[in-house]
FIRO-297343 format. One record per residue (C-alpha): x, y, z. Coordinates in steps of 0.02 Angstrom, whole numbers, padded with zeros to 5 digits, always signed. Example, Ala and Ser with C-alpha at 12.3 -4.5 7.8 and 13.67 -1.06 7.14 Angstrom:
2
+00615-00225+00390/+00684-00053+00357/
This chain:
577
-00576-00087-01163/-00444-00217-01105/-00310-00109-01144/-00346+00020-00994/-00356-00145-00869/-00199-00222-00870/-00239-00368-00743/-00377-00415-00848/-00280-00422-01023/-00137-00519-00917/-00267-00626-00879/-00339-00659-01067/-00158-00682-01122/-00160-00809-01010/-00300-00891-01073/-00247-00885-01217/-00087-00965-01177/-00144-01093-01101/-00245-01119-01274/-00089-01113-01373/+00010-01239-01246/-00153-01338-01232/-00136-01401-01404/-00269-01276-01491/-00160-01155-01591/-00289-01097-01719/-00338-00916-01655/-00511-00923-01710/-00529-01105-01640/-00468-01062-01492/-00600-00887-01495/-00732-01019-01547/-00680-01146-01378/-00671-01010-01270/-00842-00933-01305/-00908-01093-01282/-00858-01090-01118/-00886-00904-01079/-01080-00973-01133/-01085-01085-01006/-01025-00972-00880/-01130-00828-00920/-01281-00948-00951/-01278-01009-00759/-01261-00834-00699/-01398-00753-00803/-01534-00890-00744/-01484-00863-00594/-01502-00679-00572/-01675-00709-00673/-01711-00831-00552/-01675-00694-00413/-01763-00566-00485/-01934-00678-00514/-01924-00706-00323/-01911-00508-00292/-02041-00476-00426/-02154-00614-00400/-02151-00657-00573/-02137-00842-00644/-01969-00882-00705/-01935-01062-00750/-01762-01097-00754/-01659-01195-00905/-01582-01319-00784/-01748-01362-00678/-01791-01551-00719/-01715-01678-00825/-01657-01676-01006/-01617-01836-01124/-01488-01816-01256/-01569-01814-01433/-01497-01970-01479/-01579-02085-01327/-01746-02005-01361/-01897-02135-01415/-01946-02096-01617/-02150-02124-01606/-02225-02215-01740/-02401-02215-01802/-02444-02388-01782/-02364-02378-01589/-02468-02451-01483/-02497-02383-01287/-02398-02514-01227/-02255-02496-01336/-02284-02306-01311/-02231-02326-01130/-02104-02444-01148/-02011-02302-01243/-02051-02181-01112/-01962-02314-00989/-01817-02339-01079/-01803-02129-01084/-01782-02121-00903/-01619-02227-00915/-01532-02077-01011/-01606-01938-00907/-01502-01808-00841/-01530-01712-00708/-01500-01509-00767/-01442-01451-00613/-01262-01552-00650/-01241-01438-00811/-01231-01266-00712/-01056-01213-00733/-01065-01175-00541/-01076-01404-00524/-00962-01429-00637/-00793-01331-00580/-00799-01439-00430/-00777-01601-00532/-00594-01680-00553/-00517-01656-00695/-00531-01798-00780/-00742-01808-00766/-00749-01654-00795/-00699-01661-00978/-00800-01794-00964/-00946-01697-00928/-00933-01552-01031/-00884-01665-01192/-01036-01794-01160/-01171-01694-01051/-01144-01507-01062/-01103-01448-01231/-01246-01565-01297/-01369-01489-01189/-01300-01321-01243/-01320-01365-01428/-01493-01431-01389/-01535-01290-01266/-01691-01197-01361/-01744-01355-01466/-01772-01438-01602/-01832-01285-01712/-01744-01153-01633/-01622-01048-01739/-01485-01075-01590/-01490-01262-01620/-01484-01270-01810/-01324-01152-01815/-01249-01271-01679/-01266-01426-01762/-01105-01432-01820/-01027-01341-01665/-00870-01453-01590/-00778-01452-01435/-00639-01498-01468/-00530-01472-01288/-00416-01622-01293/-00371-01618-01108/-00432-01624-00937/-00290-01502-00880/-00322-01375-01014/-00513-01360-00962/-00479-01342-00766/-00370-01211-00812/-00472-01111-00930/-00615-01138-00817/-00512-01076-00673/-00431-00912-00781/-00603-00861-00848/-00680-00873-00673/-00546-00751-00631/-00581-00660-00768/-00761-00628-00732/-00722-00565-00541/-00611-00434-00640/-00746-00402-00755/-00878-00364-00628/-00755-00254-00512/-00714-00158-00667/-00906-00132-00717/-00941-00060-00537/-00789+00051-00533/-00814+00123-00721/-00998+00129-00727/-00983-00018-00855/-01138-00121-00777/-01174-00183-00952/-01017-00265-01009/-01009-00356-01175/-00898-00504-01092/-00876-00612-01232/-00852-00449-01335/-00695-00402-01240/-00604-00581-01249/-00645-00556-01455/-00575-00413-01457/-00414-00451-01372/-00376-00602-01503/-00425-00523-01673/-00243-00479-01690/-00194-00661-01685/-00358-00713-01807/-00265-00532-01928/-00080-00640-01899/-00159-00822-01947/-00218-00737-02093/-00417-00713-02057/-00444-00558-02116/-00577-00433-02094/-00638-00478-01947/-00621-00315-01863/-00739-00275-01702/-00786-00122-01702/-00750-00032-01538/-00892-00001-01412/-00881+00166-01394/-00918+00185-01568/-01077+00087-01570/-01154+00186-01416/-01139+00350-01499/-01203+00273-01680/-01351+00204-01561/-01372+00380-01489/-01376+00441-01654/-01503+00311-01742/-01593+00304-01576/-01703+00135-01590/-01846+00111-01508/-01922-00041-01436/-02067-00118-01585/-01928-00056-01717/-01854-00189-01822/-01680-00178-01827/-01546-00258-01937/-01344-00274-01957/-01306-00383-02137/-01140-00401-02099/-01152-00421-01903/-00988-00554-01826/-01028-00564-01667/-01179-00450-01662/-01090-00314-01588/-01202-00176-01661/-01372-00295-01623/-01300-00266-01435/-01289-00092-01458/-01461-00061-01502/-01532-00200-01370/-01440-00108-01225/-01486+00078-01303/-01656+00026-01298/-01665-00080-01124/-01604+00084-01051/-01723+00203-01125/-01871+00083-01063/-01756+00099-00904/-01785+00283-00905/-01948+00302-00951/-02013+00191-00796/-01921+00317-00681/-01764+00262-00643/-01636+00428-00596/-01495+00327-00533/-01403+00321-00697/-01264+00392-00742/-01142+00412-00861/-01025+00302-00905/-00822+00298-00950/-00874+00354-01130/-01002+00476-01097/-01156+00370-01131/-01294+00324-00987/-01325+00121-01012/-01414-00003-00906/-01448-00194-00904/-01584-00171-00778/-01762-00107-00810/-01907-00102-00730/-01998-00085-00872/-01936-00261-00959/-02078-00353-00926/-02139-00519-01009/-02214-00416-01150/-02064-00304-01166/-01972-00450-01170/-02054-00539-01311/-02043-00391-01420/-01851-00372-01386/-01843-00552-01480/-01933-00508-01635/-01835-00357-01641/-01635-00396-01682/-01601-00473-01850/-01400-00527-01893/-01333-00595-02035/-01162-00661-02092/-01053-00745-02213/-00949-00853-02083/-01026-00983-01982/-00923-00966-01851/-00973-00778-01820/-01141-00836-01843/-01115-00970-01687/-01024-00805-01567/-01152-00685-01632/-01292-00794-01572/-01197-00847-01410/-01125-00664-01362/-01337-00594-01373/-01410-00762-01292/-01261-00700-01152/-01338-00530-01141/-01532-00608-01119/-01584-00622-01267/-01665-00763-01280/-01697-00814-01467/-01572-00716-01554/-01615-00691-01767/-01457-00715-01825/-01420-00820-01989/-01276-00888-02109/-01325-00795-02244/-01249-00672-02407/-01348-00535-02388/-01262-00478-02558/-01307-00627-02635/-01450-00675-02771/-01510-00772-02631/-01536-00635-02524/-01720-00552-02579/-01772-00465-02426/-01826-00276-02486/-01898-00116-02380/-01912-00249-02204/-01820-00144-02089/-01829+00023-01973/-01652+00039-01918/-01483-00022-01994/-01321-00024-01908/-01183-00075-01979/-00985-00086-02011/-00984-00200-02171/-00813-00253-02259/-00694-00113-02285/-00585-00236-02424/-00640-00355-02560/-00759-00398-02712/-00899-00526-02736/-00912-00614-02880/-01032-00531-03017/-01127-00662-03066/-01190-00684-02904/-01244-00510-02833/-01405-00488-02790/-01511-00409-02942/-01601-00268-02839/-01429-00196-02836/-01383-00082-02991/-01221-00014-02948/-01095-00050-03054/-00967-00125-02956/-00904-00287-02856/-00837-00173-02714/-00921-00236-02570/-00893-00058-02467/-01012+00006-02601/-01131-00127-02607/-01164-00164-02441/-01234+00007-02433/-01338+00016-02584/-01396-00149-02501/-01429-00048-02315/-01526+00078-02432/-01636-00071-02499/-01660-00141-02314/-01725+00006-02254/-01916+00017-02256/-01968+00203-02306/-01931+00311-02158/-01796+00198-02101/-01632+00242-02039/-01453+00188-02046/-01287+00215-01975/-01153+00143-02067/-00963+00146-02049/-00861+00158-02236/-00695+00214-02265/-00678+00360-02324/-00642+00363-02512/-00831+00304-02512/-00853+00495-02491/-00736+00566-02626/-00711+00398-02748/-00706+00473-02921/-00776+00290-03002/-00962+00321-03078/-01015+00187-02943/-00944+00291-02804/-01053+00455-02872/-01208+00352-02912/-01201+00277-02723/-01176+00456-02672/-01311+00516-02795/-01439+00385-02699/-01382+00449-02519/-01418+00617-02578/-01573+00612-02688/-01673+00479-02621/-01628+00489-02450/-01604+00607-02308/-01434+00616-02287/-01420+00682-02104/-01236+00673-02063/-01062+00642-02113/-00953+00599-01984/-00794+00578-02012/-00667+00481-01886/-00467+00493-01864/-00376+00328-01935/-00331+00263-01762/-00508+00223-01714/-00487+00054-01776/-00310+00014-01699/-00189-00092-01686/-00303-00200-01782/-00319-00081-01958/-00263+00103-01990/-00394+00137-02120/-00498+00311-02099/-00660+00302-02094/-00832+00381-02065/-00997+00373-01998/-01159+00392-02126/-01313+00447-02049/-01457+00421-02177/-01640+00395-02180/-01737+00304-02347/-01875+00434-02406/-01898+00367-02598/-01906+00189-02633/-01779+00118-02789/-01915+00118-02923/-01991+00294-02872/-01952+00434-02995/-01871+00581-02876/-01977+00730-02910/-01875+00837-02776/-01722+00769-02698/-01737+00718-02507/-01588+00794-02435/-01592+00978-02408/-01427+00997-02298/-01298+00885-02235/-01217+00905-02064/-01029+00882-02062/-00919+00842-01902/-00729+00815-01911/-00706+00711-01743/-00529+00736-01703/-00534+00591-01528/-00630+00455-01486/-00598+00471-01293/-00418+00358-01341/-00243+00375-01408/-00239+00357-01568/-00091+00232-01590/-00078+00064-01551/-00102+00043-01339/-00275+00148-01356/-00252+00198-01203/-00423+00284-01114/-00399+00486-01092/-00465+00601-00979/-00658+00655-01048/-00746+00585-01203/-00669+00655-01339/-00788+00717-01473/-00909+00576-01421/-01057+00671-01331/-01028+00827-01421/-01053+00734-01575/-01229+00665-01512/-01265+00827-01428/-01231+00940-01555/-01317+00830-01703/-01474+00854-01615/-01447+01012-01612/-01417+01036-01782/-01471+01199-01882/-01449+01232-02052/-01490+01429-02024/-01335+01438-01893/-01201+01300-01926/-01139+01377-02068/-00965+01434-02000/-00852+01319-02093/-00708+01345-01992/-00780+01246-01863/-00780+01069-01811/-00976+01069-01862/-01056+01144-02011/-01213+01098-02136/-01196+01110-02321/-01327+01132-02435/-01388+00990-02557/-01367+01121-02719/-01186+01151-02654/-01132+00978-02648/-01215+00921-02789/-01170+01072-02912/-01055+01047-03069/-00894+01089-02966/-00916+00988-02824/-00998+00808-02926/-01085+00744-02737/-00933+00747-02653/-00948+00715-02487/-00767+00730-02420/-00779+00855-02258/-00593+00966-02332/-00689+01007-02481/-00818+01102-02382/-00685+01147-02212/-00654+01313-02228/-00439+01316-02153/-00390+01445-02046/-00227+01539-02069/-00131+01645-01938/+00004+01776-01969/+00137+01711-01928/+00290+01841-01922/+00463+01789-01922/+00652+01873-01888/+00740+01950-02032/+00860+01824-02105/+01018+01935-02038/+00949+01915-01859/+00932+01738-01865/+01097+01688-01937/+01186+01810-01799/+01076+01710-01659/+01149+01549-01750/+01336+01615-01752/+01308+01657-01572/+01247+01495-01518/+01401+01411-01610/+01540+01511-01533/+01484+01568-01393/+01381+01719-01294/+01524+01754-01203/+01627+01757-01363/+01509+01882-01427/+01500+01978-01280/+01682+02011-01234/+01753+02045-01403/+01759+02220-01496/+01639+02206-01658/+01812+02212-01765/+01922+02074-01688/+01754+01960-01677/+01751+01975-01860/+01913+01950-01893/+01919+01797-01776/+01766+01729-01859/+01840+01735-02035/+02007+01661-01992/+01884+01502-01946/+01917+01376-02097/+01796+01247-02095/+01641+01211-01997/+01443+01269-01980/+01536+01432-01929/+01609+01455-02102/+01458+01420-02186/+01336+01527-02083/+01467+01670-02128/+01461+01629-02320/+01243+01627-02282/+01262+01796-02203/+01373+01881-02350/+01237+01817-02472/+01087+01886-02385/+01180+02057-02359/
């Protein structure tokens, strides 16, 4: 996190800065601007580590700036009726708007003057970017209307310059930490969302790293699963699962050089076992959607930044009549909208819950994703658990009845600070009865409870990294472990709870973890009131007071005292006696 590396958050202040001075005072502009440049950065670097690695593997790598490329609009339209001749002429008249791609690494362009560079980037470079995976690629069709809009030559040396600086920071801080999978454009994000929360974009809250390695832990997906997010921004939780599984393909070809890293969790970016096939699977695998094109646009770039190649991530309302997708996915993970309502007219029939809170729906929605067998972790606030509304029950009712509820995690309202105070939790669930199947025995038999107490960071504003992990690996650890014959001591941080308990008249499927925490009290034995108020008197006038004087003249010296704590401790003690 940026807040434990104070040379690189002085550094993205100063990006962003220069932004603000630059002309470019819109905070999720200026987010937008700098990603695309944190694109082309990262872009350059990961060919040329693939690059690298093909020549230590002996694999074929082809890299995106090998050859020429001709800007869509200078390209020859074939007709039908061309003839050969006419054919070639076009392919002449091509040639005159070729560009070599070697000129649109970012590691040519720094070294131009100011002035064409702007030039460059505006004209050559951002094009080619927009362009980069063709005509019919996903990439390109949510780029289309992608702008860059940095008005001067100054402002992009500088920015160039700063984020150069920041990357060196970057990779010394991955080394150091064990952080060799850092989610770069993640981390600049995450520093600005409080200016997006100040200019009055709201909900756009990333949710913290940490988090989505132990929800990944917990989910565990596998490479050939097909994994989702409906609500993903910039496809932090798609990450999650990409480098969870990457790692376990890591570990599974041998590799014993791993360890753990500043939150507990052993990730990689390097695998011997991500081969071509490997590869190609990884693409068909992570599926993001969203309602704000912009998101859409980082989403895409942050995974592309990470090696994905062909990211799935689309504009679209996954709450929406529009939306029809039913039973198409293995794993969710997820941390939809915490605030707000969609209008009624327009949510999405398969969805009976009545209600236009979107906390609820998005999860009766996950429930619906989920192909049978499927799993989900989901972040909700917490009055999900213990709303008393008849949508609230019903969604709870679902959770419980036709799927496995595994695990109810509940998290201390600082997780998500400075940027919201809300508490929330974690909901581990997998689908065992489809929407339309009559339940003939409900699917949940006990639900395992954790009260996680620290995340591995202060709780207030700074977040400030602490010694250990907090509850993190415990958490993963002992939810593996779960038993429902031996967690049942309630006075614990863990426990399980039976379905007919929860479910029972009294309880209504309440889910909050203090109705089933079982408090424990300690004696506590205190002075008799007389002792205390004489402790009082003595600190007041003195031990020395107390010490020297004859029980009688004390007295009398006390009571000839008119006024004062003194006088009223006296009046306390002639009550009590």
């Amino acid at each position: 996190m940026l807040q434990n590396n104070p040379e690189l958050r002085s550094k993205i202040e100063q990006l962003w800065d220069k932004f603000w001075s630059g002309g470019i005072s819109n905070p999720l502009s200026a987010i937008e601007q700098i990603t695309y440049l944190l694109f082309m950065k990262r872009l350059d670097e990961l060919d040329q580590k693939r690059q690298a690695d093909a020549v230590f593997t002996g694999e074929k790598y082809t890299s995106k700036f090998e050859g020429t490329w001709i800007p869509p609009e200078y390209r020859a339209k074939a007709r039908e009726d061309d003839t050969q001749k006419e054919t070639d002429r076009k392919a002449e008249d091509e040639k005159l708007y070729e560009i070599d791609k070697r000129s649109l690494r970012w590691s040519e362009f720094k070294r131009m003057n100011a002035e064409d560079m702007l030039q460059h980037v505006q004209t050559k470079v951002f094009p080619f970017l927009k362009d980069m995976n063709g005509a019919e690629s996903n990439f390109t069709h949510h780029m289309k209307n992608a702008v860059f809009i940095i008005p001067k030559p100054s402002l992009l040396v500088e920015a160039v310059k700063t984020i150069d600086e920041i990357f060196e920071i970057m990779d010394k801080d991955s080394k150091e930490k064990g952080q060799a999978f850092q989610d770069i454009q993640g981390d600049v994000y995450e520093m600005l969302l409080s200016e997006i929360a100040s200019a009055g974009k709201n909900g756009q809250f990333r949710t913290p790293r940490h988090i989505i390695k132990m929800i990944a832990d917990l989910v565990q997906p596998q490479l050939g699963h097909k994994i989702a997010d409906p609500a993903c921004g910039t496809g932090g939780f798609l990450l999650g699962a990409y480098q969870y599984i990457v790692t376990g393909l890591a570990l599974k070809t041998g590799s014993k050089d791993l360890i753990r890293d500043e939150d507990g969790f052993i990730r990689t970016s390097v695998s011997a076992g991500m081969n071509e096939k490997n590869q190609l699977t990884l693409n068909k695998t992570l599926y993001g959607y969203d309602i704000d094109s912009t998101m859409v646009r980082l989403g895409l770039m942050n995974l592309m930044m990470h090696g994905i190649d062909e990211p799935h991530i689309d504009y679209k309302d996954t709450l929406s009549k529009s939306f029809t997708e039913e039973a198409e996915y293995d794993i969710v993970m997820a941390n939809p909208p915490f605030t707000g309502s969609i209008d009624k007219g327009d949510i999405n029939e398969n969805l009976t819950l009545s209600t236009t809170k979107t906390e609820l729906l998005f999860v009766e929605n996950i429930f619906h994703l989920l192909k049978k067998g499927g799993t989900a972790g989901v972040i909700v606030p917490q009055g999900v658990l213990f709303g008393n509304g008849g949508a609230f029950r019903d969604l709870r009712k679902t959770l419980l009845e036709k799927c496995e509820l595994k695990a109810v995690i509940t998290m201390p309202s600082g997780v998500f600070k400075p940027y919201a105070g809300v508490s929330t939790a974690v909901l581990l669930f997998t689908k065992v009865w489809g929407p339309q199947e009559k339940v003939t025995k409900p699917a949940t038999e006990n639900v395992w409870f954790y009260e996680m107490t620290s995340d591995g960071y202060s709780l207030d504003d700074k977040r400030s990294k602490l010694d250990g992990y907090g509850d993190l690996v415990d958490i993963v650890e002992k939810y593996k472990a779960r038993n429902a014959e031996k967690d049942t001591d309630r006075t614990q941080k863990c426990f399980m709870v039976p379905y007919s308990e929860i479910a029972n008249e009294e309880n209504n499927y309440d889910l909050s973890l203090s109705r089933y925490k079982e408090d424990v009290f300690e004696e506590v034995e205190y002075e008799k009131p007389g002792v205390i108020l004489e402790k009082l008197l003595k600190e007041e006038v003195g031990e020395e007071f107390f010490n020297r004087e004859r029980r009688e003249t004390r007295e009398k010296v006390l009571k000839e005292i008119d006024s004062g704590i003194v006088k009223e401790l006296l009046e306390l003690r002639e009550m009590i006696q």
